[in-house]
mmJSON file of the N, C-alpha and C atoms, coordinates in Angstrom:
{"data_MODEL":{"atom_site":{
"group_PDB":["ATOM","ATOM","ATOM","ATOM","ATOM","ATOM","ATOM","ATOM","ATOM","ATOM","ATOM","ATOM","ATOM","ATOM","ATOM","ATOM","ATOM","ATOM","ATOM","ATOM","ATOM","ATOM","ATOM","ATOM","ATOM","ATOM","ATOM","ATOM","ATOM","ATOM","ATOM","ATOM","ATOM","ATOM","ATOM","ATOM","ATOM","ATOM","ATOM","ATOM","ATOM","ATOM","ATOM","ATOM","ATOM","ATOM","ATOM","ATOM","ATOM","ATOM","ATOM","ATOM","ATOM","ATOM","ATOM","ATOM","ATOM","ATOM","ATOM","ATOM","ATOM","ATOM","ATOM","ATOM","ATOM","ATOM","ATOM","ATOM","ATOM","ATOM","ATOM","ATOM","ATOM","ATOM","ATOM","ATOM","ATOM","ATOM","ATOM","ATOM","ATOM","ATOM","ATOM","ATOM","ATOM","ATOM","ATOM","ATOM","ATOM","ATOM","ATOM","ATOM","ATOM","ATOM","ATOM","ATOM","ATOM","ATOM","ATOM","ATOM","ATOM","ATOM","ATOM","ATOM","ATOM","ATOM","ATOM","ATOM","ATOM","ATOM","ATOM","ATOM","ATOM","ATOM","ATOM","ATOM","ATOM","ATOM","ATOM","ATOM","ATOM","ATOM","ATOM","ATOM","ATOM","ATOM","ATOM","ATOM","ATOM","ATOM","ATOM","ATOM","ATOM","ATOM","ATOM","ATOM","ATOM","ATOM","ATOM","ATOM","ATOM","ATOM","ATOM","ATOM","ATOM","ATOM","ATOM","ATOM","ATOM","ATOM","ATOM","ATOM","ATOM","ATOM","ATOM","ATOM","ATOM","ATOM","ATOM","ATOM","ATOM","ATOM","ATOM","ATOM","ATOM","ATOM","ATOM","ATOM","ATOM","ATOM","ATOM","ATOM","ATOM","ATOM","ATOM","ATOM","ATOM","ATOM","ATOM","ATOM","ATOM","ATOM","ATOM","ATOM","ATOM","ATOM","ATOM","ATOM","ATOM","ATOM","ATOM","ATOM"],
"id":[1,2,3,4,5,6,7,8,9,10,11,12,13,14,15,16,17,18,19,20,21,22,23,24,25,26,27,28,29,30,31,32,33,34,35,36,37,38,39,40,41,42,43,44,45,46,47,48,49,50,51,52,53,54,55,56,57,58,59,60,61,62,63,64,65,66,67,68,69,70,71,72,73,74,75,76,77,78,79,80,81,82,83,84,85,86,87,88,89,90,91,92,93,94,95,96,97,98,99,100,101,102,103,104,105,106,107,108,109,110,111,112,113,114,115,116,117,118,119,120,121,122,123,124,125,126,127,128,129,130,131,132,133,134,135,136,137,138,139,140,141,142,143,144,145,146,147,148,149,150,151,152,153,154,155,156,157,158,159,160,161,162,163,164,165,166,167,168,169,170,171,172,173,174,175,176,177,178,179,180,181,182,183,184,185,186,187,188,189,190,191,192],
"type_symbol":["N","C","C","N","C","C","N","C","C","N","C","C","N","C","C","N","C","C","N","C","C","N","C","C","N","C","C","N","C","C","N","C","C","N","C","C","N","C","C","N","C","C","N","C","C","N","C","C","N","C","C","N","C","C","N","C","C","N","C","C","N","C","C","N","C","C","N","C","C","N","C","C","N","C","C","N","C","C","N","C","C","N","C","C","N","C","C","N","C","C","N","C","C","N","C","C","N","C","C","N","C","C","N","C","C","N","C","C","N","C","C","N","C","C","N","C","C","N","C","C","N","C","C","N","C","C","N","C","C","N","C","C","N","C","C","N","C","C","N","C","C","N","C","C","N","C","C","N","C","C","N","C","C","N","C","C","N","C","C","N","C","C","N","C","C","N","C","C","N","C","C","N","C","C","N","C","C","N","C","C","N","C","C","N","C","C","N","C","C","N","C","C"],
"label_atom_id":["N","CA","C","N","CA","C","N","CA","C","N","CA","C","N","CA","C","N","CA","C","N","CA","C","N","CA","C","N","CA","C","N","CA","C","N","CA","C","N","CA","C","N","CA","C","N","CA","C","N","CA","C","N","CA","C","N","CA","C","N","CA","C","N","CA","C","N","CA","C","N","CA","C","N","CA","C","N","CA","C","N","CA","C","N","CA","C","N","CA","C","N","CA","C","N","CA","C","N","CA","C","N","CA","C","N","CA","C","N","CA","C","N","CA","C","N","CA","C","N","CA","C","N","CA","C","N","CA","C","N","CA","C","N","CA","C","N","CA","C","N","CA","C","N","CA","C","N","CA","C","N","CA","C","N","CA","C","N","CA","C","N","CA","C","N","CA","C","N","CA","C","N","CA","C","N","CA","C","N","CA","C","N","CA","C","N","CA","C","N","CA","C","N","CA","C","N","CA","C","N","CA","C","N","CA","C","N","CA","C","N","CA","C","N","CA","C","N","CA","C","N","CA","C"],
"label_alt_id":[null,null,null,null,null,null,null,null,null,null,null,null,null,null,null,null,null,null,null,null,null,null,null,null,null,null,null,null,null,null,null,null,null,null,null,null,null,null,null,null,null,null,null,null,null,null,null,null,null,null,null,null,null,null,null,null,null,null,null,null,null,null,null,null,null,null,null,null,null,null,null,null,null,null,null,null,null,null,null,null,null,null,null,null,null,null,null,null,null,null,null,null,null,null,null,null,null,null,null,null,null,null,null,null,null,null,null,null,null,null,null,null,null,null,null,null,null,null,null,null,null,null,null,null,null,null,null,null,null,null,null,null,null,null,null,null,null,null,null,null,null,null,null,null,null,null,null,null,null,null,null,null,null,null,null,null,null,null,null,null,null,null,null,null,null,null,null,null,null,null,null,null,null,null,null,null,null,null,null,null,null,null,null,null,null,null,null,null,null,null,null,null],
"label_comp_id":["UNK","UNK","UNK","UNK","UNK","UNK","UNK","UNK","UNK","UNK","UNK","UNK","UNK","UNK","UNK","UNK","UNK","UNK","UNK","UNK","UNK","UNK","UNK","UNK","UNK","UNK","UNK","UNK","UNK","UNK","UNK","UNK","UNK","UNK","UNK","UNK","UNK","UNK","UNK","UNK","UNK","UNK","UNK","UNK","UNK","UNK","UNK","UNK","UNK","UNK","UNK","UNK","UNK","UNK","UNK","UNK","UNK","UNK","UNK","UNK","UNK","UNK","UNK","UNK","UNK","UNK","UNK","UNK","UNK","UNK","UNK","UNK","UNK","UNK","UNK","UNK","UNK","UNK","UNK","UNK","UNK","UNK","UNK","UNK","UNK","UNK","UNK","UNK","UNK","UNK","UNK","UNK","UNK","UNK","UNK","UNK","UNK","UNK","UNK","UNK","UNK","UNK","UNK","UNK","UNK","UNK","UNK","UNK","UNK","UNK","UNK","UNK","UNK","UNK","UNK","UNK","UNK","UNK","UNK","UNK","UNK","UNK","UNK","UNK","UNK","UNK","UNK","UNK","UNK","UNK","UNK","UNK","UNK","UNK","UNK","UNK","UNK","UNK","UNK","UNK","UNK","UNK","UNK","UNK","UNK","UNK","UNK","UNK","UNK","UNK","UNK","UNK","UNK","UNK","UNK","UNK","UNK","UNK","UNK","UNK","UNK","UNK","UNK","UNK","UNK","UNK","UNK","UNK","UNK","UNK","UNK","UNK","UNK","UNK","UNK","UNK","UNK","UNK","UNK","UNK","UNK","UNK","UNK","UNK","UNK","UNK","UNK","UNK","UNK","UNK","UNK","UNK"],
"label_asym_id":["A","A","A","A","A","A","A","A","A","A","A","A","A","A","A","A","A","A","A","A","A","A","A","A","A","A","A","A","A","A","A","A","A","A","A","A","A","A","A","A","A","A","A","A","A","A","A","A","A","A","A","A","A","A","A","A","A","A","A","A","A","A","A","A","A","A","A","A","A","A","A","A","A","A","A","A","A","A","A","A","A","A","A","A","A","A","A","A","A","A","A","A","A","A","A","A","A","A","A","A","A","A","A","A","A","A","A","A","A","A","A","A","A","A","A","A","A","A","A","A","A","A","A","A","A","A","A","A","A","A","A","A","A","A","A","A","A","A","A","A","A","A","A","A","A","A","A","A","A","A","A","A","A","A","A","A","A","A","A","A","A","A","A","A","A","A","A","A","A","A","A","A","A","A","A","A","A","A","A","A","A","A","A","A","A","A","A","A","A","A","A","A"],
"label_entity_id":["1","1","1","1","1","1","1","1","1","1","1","1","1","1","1","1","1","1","1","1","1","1","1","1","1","1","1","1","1","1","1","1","1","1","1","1","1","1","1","1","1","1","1","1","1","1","1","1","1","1","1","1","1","1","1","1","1","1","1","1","1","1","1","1","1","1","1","1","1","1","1","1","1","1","1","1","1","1","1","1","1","1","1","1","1","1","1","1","1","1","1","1","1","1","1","1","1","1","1","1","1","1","1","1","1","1","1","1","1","1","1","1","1","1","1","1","1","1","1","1","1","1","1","1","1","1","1","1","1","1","1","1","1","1","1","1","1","1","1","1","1","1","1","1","1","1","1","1","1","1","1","1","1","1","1","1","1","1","1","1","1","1","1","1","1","1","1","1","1","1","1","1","1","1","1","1","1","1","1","1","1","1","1","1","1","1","1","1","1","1","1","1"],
"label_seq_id":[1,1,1,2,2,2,3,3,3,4,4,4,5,5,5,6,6,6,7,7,7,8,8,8,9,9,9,10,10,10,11,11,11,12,12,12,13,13,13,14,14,14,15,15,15,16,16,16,17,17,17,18,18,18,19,19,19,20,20,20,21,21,21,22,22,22,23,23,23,24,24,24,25,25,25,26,26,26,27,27,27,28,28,28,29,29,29,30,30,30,31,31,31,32,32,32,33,33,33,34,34,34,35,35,35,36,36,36,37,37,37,38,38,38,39,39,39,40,40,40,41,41,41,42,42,42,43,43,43,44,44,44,45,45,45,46,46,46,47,47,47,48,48,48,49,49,49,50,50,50,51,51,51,52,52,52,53,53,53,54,54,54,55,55,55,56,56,56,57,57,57,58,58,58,59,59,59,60,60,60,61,61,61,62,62,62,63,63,63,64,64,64],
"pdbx_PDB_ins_code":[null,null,null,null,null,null,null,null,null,null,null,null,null,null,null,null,null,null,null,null,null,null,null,null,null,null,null,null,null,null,null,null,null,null,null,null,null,null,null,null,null,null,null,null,null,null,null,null,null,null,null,null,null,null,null,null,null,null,null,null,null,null,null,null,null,null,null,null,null,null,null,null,null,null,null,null,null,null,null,null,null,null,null,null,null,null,null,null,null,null,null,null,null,null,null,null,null,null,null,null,null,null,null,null,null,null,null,null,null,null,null,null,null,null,null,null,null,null,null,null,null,null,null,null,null,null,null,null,null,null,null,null,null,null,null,null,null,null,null,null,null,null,null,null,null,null,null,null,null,null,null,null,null,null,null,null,null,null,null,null,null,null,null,null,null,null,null,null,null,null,null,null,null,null,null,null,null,null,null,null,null,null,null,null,null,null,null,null,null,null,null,null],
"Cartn_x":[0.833,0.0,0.881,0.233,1.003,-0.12,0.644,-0.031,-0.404,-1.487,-1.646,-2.852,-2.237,-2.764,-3.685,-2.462,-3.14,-3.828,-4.191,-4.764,-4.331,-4.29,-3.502,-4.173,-3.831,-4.394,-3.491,-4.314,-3.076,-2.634,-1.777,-1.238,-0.131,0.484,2.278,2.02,3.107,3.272,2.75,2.703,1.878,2.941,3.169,4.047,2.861,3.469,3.089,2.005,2.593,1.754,0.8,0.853,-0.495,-1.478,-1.041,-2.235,-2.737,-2.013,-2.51,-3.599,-3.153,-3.861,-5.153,-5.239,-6.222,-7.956,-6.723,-7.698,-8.438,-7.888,-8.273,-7.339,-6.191,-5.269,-4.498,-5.054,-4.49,-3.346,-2.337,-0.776,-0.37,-0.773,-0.191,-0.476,-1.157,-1.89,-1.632,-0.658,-0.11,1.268,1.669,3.073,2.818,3.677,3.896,5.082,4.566,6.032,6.049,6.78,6.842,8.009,7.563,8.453,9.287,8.678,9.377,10.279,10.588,10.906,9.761,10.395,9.04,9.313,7.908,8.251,6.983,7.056,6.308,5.376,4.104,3.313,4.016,4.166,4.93,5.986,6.971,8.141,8.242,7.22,7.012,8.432,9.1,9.85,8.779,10.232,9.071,9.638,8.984,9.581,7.979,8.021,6.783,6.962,5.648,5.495,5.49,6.448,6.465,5.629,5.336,5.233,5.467,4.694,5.533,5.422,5.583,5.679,4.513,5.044,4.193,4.251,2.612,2.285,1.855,1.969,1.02,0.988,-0.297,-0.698,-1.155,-0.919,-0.942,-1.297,-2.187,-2.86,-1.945,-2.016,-1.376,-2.381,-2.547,-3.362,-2.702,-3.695,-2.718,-3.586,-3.168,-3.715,-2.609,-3.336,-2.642,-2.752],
"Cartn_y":[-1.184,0.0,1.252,2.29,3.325,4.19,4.997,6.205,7.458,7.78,8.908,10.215,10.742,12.145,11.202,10.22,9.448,8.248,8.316,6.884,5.944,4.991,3.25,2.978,3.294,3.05,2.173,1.072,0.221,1.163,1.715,2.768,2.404,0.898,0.593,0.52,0.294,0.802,1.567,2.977,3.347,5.15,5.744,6.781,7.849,8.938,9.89,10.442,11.259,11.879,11.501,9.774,9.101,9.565,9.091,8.822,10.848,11.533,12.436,13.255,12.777,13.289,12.743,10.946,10.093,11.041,11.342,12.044,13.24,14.131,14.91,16.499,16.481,17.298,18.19,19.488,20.668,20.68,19.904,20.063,21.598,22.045,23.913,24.428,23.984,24.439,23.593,22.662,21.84,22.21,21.77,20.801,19.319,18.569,17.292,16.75,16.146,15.446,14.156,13.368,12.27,11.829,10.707,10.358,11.301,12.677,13.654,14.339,14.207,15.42,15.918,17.719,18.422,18.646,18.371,19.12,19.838,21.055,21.474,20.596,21.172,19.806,19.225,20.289,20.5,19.92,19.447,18.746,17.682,16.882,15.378,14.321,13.885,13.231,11.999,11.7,10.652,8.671,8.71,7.575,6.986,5.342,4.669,4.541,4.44,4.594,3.164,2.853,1.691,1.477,0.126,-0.479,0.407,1.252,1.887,3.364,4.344,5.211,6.141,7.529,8.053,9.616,9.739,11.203,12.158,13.139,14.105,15.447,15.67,16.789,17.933,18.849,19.951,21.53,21.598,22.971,24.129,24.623,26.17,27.033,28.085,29.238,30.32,31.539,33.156,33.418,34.93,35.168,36.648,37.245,38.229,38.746],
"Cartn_z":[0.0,0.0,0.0,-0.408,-0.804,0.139,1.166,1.61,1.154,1.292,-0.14,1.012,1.363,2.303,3.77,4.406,5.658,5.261,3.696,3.453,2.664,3.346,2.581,1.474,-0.135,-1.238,-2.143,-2.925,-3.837,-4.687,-4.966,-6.066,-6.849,-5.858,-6.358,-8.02,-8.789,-10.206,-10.857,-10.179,-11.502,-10.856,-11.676,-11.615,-10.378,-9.722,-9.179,-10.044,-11.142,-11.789,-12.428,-12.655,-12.929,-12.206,-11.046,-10.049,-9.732,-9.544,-9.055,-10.407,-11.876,-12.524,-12.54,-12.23,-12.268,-11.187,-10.413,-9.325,-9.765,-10.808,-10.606,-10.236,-9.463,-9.247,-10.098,-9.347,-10.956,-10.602,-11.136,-10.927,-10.712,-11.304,-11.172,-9.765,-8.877,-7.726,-6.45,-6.757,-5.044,-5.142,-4.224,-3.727,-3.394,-3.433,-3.369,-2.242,-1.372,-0.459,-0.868,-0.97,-1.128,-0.664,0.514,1.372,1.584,2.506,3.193,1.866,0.723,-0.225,-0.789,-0.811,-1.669,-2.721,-3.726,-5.194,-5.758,-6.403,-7.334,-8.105,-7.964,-8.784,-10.211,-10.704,-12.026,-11.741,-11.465,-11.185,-10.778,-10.438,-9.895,-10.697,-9.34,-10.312,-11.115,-12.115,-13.052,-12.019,-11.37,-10.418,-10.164,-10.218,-10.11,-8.448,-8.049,-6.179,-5.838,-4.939,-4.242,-2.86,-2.377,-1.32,-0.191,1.055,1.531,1.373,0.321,-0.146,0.859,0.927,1.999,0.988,0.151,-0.468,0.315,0.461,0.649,-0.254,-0.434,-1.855,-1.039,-0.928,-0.314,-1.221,-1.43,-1.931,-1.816,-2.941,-2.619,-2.739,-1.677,-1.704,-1.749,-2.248,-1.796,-1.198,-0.281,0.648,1.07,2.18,2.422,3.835],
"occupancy":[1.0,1.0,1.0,1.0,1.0,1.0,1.0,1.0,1.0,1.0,1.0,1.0,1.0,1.0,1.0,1.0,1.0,1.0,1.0,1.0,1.0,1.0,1.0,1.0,1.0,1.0,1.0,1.0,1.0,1.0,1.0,1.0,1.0,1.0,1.0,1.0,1.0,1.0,1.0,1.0,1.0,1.0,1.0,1.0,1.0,1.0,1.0,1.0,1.0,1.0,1.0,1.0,1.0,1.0,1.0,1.0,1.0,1.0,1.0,1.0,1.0,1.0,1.0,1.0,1.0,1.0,1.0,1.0,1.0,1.0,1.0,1.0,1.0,1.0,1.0,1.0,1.0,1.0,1.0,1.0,1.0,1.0,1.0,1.0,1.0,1.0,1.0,1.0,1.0,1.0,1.0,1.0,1.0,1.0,1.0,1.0,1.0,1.0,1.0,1.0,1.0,1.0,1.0,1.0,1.0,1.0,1.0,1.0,1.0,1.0,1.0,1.0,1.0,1.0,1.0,1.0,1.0,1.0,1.0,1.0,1.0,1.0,1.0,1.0,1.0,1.0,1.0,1.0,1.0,1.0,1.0,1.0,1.0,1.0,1.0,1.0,1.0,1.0,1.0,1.0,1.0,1.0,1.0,1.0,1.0,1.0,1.0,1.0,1.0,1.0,1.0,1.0,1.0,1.0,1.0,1.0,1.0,1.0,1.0,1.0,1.0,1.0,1.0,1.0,1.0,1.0,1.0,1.0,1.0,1.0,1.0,1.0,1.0,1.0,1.0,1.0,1.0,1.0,1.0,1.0,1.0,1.0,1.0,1.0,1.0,1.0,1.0,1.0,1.0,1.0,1.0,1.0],
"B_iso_or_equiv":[0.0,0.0,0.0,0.0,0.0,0.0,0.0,0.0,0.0,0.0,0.0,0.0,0.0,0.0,0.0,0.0,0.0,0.0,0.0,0.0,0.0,0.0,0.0,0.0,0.0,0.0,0.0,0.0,0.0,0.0,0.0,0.0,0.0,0.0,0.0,0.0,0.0,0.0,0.0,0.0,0.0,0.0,0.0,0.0,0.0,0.0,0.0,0.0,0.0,0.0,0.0,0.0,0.0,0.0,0.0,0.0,0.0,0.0,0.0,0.0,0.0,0.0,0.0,0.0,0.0,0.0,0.0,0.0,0.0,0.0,0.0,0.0,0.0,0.0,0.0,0.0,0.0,0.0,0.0,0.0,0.0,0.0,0.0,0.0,0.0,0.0,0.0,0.0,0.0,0.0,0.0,0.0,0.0,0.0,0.0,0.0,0.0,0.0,0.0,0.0,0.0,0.0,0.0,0.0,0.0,0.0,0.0,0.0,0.0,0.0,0.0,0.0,0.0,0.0,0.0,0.0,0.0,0.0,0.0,0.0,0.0,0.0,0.0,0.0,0.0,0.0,0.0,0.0,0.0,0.0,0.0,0.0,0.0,0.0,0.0,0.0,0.0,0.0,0.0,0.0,0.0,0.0,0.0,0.0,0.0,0.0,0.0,0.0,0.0,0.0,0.0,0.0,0.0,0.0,0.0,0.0,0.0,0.0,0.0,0.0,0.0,0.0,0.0,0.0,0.0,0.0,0.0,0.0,0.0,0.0,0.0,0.0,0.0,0.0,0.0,0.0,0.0,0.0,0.0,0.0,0.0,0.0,0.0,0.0,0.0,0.0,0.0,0.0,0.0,0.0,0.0,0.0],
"pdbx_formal_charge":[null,null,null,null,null,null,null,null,null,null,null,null,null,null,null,null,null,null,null,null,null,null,null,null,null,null,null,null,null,null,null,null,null,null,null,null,null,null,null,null,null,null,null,null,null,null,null,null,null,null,null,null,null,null,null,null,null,null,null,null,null,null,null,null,null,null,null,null,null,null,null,null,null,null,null,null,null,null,null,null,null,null,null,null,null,null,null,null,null,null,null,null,null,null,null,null,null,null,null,null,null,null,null,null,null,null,null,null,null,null,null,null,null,null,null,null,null,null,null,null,null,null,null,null,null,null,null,null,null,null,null,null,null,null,null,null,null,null,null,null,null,null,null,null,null,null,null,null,null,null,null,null,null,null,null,null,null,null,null,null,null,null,null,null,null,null,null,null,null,null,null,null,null,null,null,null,null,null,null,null,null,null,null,null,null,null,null,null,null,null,null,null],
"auth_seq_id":[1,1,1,2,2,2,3,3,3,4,4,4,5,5,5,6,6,6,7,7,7,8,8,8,9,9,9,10,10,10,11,11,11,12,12,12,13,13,13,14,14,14,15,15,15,16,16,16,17,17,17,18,18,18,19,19,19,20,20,20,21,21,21,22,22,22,23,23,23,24,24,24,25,25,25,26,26,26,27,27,27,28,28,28,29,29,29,30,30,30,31,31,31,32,32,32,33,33,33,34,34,34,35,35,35,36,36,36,37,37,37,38,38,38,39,39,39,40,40,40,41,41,41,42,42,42,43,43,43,44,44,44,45,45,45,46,46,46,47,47,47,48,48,48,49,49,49,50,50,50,51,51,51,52,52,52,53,53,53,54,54,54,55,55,55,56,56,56,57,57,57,58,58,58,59,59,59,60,60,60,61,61,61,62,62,62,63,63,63,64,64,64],
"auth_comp_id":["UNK","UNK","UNK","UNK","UNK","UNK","UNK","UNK","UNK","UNK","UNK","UNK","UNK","UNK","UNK","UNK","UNK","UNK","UNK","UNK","UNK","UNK","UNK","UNK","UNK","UNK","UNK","UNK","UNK","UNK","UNK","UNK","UNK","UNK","UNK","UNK","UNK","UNK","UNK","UNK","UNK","UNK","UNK","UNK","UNK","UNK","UNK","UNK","UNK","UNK","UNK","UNK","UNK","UNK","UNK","UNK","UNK","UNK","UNK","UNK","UNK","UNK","UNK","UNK","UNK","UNK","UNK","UNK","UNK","UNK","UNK","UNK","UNK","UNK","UNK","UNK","UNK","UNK","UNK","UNK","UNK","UNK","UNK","UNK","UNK","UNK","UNK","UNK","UNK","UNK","UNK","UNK","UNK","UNK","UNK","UNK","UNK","UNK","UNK","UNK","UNK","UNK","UNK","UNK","UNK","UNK","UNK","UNK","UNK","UNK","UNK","UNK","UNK","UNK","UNK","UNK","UNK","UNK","UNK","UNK","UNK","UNK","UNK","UNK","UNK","UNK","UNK","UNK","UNK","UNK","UNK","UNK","UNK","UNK","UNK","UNK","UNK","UNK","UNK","UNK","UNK","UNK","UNK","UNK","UNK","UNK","UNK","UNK","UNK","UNK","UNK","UNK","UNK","UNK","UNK","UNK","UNK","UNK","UNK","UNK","UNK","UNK","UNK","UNK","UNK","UNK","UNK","UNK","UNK","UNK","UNK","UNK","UNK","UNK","UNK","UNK","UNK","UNK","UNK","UNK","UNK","UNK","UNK","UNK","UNK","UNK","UNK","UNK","UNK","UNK","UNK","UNK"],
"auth_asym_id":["A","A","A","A","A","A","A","A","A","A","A","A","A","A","A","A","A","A","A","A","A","A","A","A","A","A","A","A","A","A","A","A","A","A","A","A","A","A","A","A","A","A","A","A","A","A","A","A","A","A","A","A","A","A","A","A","A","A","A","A","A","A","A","A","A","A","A","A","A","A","A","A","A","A","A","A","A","A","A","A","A","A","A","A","A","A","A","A","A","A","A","A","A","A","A","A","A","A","A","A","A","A","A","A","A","A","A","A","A","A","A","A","A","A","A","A","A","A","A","A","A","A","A","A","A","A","A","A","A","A","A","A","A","A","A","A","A","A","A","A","A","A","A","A","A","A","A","A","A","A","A","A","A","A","A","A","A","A","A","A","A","A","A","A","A","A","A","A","A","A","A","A","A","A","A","A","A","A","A","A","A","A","A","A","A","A","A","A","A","A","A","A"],
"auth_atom_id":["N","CA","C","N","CA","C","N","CA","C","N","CA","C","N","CA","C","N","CA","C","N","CA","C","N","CA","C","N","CA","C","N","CA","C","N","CA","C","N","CA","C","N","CA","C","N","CA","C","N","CA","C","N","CA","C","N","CA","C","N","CA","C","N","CA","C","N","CA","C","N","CA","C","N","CA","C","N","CA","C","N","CA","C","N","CA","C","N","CA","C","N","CA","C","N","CA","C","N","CA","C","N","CA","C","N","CA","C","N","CA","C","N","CA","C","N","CA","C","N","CA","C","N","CA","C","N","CA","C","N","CA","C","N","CA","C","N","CA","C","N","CA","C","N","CA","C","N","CA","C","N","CA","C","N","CA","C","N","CA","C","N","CA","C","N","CA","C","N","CA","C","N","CA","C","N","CA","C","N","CA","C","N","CA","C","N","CA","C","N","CA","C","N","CA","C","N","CA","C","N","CA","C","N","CA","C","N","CA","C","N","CA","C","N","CA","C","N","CA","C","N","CA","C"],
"pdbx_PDB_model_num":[1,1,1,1,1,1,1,1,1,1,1,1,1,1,1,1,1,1,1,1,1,1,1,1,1,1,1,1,1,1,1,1,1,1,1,1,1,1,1,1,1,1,1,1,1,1,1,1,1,1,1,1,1,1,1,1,1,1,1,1,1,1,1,1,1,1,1,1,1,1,1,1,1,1,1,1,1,1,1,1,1,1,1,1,1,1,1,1,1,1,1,1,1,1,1,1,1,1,1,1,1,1,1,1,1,1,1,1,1,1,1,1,1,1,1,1,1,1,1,1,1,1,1,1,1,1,1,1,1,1,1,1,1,1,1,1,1,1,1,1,1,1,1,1,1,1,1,1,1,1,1,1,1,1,1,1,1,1,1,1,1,1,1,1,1,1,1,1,1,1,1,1,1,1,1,1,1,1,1,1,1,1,1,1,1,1,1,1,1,1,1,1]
}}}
């Protein structure tokens, strides 16, 4: 299982940006940790998610 924002989902083989597009996720508008590194939605490395793997997708807002 692959952790994906606290929840245990089968996700193994299938790249990051699969899955987050599968969902739905306006890449232009998060950040991404994966297993504790951050990246730009836009920058997802191209790496398939293993066994293990811990996402979290995190919204960007502005504000003032």
């Amino acid at each position: 299982m692959v952790w994906l924002n606290g929840e245990a989902k089968p996700l193994e083989g299938r790249t990051l940006k699969e899955v987050l597009e599968e969902l739905g996720v306006d890449l232009a508008r998060v950040a991404v940790l994966l297993n504790e590194e951050a990246y730009p939605g836009r920058e997802l490395p191209h790496r398939v998610l293993q066994e293990g793997d811990v996402v979290e997708v995190v919204a960007l807002m502005q504000g003032g």
